[in-house]
C-alpha positions as CSV (number, residue, x, y, z in Angstrom):
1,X,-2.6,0.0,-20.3
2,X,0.7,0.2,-18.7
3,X,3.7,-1.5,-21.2
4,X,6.8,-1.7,-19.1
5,X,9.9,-1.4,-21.7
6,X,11.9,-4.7,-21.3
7,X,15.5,-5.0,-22.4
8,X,17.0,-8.4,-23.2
9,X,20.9,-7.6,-21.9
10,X,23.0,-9.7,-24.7
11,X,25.8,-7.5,-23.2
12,X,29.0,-9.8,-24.0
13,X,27.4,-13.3,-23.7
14,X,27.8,-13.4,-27.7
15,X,31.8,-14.2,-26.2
16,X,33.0,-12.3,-28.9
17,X,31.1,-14.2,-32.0
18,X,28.6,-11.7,-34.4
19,X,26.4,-15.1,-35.4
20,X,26.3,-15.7,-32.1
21,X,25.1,-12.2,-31.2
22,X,22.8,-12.3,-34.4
23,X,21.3,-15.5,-32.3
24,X,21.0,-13.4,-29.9
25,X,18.9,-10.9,-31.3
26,X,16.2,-13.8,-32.9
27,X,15.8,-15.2,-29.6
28,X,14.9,-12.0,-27.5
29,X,12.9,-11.1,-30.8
30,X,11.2,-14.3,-29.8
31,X,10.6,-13.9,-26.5
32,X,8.5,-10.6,-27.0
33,X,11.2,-8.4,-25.4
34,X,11.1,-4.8,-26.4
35,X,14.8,-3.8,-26.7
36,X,18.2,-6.1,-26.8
37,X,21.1,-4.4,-25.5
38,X,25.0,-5.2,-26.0
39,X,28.3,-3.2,-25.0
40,X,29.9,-1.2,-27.2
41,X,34.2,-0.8,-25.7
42,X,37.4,-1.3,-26.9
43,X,39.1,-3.2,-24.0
44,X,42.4,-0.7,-24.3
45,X,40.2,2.6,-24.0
46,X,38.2,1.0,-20.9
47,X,40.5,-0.4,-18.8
48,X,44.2,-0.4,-17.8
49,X,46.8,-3.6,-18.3
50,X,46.9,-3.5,-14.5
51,X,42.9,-3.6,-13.9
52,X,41.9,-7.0,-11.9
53,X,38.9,-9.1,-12.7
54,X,36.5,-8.7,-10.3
55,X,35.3,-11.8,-8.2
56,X,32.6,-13.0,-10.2
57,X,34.4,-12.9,-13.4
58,X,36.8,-14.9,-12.0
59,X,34.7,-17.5,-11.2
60,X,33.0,-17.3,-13.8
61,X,35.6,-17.5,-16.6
62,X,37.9,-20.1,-15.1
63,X,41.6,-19.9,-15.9
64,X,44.6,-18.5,-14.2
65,X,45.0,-15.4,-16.0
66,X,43.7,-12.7,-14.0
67,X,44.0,-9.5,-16.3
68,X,40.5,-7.8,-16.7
69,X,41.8,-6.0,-20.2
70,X,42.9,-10.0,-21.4
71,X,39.2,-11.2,-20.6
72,X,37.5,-7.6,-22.2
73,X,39.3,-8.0,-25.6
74,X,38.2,-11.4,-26.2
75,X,34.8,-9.6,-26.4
76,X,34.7,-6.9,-28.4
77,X,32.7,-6.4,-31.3
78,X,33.9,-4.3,-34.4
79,X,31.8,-0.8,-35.4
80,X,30.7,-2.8,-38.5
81,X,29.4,-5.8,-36.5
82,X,27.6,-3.4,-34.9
83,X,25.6,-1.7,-37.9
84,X,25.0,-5.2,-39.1
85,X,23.2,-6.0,-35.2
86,X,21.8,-3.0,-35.8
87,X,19.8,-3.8,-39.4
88,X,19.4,-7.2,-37.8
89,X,17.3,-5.8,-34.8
90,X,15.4,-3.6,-37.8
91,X,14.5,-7.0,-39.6
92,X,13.1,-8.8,-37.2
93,X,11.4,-6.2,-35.3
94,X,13.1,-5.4,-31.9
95,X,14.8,-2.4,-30.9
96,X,18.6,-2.2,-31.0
97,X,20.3,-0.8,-27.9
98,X,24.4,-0.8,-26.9
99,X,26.2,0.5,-23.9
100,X,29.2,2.4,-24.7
101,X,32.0,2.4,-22.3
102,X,34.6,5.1,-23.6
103,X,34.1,8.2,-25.1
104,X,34.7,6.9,-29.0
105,X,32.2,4.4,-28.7
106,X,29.9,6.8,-27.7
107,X,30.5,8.5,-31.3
108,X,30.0,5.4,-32.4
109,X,27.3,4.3,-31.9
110,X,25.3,7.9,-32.4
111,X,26.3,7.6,-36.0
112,X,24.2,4.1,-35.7
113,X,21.3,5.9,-34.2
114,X,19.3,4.6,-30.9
115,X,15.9,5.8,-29.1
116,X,18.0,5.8,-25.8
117,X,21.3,6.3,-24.6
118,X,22.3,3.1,-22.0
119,X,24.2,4.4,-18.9
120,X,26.1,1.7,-16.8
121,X,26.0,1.9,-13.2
122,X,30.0,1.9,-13.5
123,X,29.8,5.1,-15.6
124,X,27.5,7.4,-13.1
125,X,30.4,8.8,-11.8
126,X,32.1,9.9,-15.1
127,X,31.8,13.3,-15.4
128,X,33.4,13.7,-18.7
129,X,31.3,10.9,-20.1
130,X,28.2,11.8,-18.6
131,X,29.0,14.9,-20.3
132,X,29.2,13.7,-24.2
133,X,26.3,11.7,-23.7
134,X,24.0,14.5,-23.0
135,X,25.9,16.2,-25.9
136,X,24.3,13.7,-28.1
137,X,20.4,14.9,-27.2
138,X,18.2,12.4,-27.0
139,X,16.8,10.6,-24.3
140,X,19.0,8.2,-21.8
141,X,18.4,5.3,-19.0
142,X,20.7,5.6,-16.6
143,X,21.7,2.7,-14.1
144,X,22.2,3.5,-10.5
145,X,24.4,0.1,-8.8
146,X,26.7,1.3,-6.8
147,X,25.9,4.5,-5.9
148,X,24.2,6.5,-3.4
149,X,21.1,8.7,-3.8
150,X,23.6,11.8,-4.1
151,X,25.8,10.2,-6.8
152,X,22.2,9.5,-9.1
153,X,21.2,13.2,-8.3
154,X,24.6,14.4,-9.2
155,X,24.6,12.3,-12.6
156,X,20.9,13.4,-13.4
157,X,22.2,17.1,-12.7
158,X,25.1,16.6,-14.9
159,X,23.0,15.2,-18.0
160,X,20.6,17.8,-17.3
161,X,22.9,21.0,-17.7
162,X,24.8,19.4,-20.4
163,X,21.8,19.0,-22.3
164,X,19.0,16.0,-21.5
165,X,16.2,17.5,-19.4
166,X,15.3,15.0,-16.5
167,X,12.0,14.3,-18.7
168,X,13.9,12.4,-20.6
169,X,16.2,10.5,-18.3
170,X,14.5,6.8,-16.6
171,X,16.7,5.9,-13.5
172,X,17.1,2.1,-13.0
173,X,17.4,0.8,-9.6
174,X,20.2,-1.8,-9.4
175,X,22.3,-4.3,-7.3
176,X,26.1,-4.6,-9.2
177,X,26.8,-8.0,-8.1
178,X,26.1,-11.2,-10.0
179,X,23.9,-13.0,-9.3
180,X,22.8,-10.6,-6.7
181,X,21.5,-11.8,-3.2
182,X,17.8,-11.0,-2.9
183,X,18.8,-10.0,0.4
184,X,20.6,-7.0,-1.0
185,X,18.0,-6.0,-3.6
186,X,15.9,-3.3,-1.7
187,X,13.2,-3.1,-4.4
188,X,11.8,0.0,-2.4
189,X,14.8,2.6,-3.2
190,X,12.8,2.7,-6.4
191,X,10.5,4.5,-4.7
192,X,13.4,6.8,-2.8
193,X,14.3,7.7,-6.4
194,X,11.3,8.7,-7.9
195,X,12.4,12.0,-5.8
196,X,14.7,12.5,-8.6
197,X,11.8,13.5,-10.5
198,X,12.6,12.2,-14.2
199,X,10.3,10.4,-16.4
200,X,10.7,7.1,-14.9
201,X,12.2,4.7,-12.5
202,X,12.8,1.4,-13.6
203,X,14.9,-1.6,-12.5
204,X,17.9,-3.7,-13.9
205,X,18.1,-7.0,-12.1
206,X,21.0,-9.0,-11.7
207,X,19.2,-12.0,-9.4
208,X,18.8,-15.2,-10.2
209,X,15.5,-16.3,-11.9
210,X,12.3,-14.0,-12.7
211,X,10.6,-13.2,-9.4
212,X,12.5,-10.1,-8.6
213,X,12.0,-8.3,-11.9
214,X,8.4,-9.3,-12.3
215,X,7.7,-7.9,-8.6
216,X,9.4,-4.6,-9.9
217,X,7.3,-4.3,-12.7
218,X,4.3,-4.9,-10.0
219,X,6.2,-1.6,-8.7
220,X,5.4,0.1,-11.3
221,X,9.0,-0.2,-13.1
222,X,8.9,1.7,-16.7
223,X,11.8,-0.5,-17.7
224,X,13.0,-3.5,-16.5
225,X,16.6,-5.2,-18.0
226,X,17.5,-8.9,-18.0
227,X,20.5,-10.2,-19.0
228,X,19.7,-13.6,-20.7
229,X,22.1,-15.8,-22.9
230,X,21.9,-18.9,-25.3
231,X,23.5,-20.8,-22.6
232,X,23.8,-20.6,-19.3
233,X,26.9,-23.3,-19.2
234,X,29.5,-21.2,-22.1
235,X,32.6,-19.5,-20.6
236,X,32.4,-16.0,-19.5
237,X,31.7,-13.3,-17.1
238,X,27.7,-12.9,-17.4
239,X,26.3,-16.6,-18.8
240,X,25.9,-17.8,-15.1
241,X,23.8,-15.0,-13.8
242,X,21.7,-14.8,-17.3
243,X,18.6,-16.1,-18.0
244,X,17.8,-18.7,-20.7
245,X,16.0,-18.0,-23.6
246,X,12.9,-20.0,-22.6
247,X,13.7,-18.1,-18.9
248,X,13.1,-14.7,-20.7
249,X,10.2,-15.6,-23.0
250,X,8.3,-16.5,-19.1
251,X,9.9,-13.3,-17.7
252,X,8.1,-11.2,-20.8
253,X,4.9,-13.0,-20.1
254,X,4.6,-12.6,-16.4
255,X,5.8,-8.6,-17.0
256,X,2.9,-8.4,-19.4
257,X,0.2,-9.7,-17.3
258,X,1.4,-7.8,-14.5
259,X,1.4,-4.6,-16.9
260,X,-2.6,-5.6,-18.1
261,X,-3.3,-6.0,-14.1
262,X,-1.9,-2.7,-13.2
263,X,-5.1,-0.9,-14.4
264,X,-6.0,2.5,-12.9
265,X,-5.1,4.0,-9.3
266,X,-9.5,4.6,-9.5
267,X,-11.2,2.3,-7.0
268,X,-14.6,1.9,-8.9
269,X,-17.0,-0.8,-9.6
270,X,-15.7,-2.3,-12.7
271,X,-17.5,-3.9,-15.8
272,X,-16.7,-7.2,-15.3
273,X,-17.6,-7.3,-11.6
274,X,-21.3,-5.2,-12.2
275,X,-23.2,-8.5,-13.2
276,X,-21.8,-10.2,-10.0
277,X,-23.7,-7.8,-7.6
278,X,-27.1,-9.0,-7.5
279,X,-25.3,-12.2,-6.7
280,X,-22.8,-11.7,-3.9
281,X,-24.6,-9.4,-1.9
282,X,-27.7,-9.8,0.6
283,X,-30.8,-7.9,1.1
284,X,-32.9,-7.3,4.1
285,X,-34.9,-10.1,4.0
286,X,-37.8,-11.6,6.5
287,X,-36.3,-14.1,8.9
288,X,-39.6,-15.7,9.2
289,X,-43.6,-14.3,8.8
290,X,-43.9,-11.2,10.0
291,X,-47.5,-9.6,9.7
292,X,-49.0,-6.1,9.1
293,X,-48.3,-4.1,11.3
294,X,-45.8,-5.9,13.4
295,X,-42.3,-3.7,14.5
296,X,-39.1,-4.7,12.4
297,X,-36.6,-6.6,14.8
298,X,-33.5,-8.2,14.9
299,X,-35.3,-11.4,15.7
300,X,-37.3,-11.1,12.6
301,X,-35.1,-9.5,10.0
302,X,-32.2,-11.1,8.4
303,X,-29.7,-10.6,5.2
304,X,-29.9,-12.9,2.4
305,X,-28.8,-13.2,-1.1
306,X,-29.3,-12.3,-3.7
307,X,-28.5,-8.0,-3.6
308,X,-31.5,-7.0,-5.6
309,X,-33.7,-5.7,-2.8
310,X,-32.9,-3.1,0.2
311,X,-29.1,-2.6,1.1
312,X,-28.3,-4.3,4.6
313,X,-26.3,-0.8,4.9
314,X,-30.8,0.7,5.7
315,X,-30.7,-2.2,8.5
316,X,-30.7,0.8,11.2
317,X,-33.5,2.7,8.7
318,X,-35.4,-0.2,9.1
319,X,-35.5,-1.6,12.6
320,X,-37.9,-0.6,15.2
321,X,-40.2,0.6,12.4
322,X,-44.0,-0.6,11.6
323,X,-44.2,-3.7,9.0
324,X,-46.9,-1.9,6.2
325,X,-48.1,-5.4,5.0
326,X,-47.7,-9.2,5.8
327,X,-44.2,-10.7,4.7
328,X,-43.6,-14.5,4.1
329,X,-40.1,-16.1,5.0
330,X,-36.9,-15.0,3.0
331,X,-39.4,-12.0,1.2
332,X,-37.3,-8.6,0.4
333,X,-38.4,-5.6,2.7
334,X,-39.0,-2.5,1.3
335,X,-39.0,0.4,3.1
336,X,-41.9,1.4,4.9
């Protein structure tokens, strides 16, 4: 049965707090997610003094102070908080992921130890980075917002030669804007990037609600990501366009019915359905007494339940031939 990987994105909506990101980790535990995913950055190594916040942040954060490096280092995590989110994740049985955003966090958090290596959207352009990821080994999920079917080839090629073979690379299709209009979603480029060839295309979804990520997993998504958070109304750049944790508990639900429905591409009669036959179809049935002898006509044949007797797929078989024996109304014909 399909099992599409689901990441809970804590990214920063822990504002800065460990508890709170401990929280964090219990409730996506909770809510049946597979993985919970922060960011891993040191505000001074990721952006200049001179970087902007971007519209939604400031929206989103309130005040008048517009510096993007101010707003980052009220964020951060330490490297220990880390290893303790880490052992947390191992304790209550969810995976622990993190997003690194400069080179020394990618060091990092390799000495922590992760089954895949998060790439940002913002990163896909990064050679150098792209570079030390696939340095690393392993296997890596790489975000695609942003860019254009080149720039995702270009990345793949790069963590390729530099050492992850595309096997073990999952593309996400993604819309970088939050919350993203579902007018600018275009759920199909996942299929435009399956070209890419690598193990898997997925979806990180940045809409409002569940509809959108359910209907990728419908797509056949290998991994869809959710940002969620403890609540919706706390300061900061992400809480707005996050889901709640009740919100993500019904997102892994609906994901996991969808992933039992997905089934098989086989069209086949299937076990459930065999009983149900006999019942919903007809057979060729006598419309009304037809006696020895008499030809079979569309006047005096007809199609009733149940299917237990000859297909209406023999009608032509049948009609214009010689009835061998009497037939009462509603009687099955057999072939003569």
């Amino acid at each position: 049965m399909k099992h599409t990987i689901i990441i809970a994105e804590a990214g920063v909506n822990h504002n800065g707090s460990p508890e709170m990101a401990r929280r964090m980790i219990r409730e996506a535990a909770a809510a049946g997610a597979d993985y919970v995913k922060f960011q891993t950055f040191r505000a001074e190594r990721l952006v200049s003094a001179s970087a902007k916040k971007a519209d939604y942040q400031r929206r989103n954060c309130g005040g008048d102070d517009d510096s993007q490096l101010a707003m980052l280092k009220a964020l951060e995590l330490s490297d220990a908080d880390f290893a303790m989110l880490a052992a947390e994740c191992r304790d209550v049985g969810i995976g622990f992921m993190s997003t690194p955003f400069d080179m020394e966090s990618i060091d990092s958090l390799s000495s922590i130890g992760m089954d895949y290596w998060k790439i940002p959207s913002g990163e896909i352009t990064n050679l150098p980075y792209l570079r030390k990821i696939a340095s690393k080994g392993g296997k890596a999920i790489l975000s695609t917002g942003m860019s254009t079917m080149a720039e995702a080839e270009a990345a793949v090629a790069v963590l390729e030669q530099a050492g992850i073979p595309r096997e073990n690379i999952i593309v996400l299709h993604c819309t970088t804007q939050y919350p993203a209009p579902l007018t600018s979603v275009n759920l199909l480029a996942m299929n435009t990037l399956r070209a890419l060839g690598c193990a898997g295309v997925g979806y990180s979804d940045h809409t409002d609600g569940i509809t959108v990520a359910v209907a990728a997993a419908a797509m056949g998504a290998v991994v869809v990501e959710k940002h969620f958070t403890l609540d919706r109304s706390l300061p900061g750049p992400d809480h707005k366009a996050s889901l709640t944790p009740l919100q993500l508990k019904e997102m892994v639900e609906a994901i996991r019915a969808v992933d039992a429905a997905m089934g098989t591409a086989d069209k086949a009669v299937t076990d459930v359905e065999r009983p149900n036959i006999a019942v919903a179809r007809k057979s060729i049935v006598a419309a009304r007494d037809i006696q020895a002898g008499e030809m079979f006509t569309e006047d005096n044949l007809t199609c009733k339940r149940p299917g237990t007797g000859l297909s209406p797929m023999k009608w032509d078989e049948i009609i214009g031939k010689l009835s061998p024996r009497a037939y009462a109304v509603d009687e099955q014909i057999e072939i003569p």
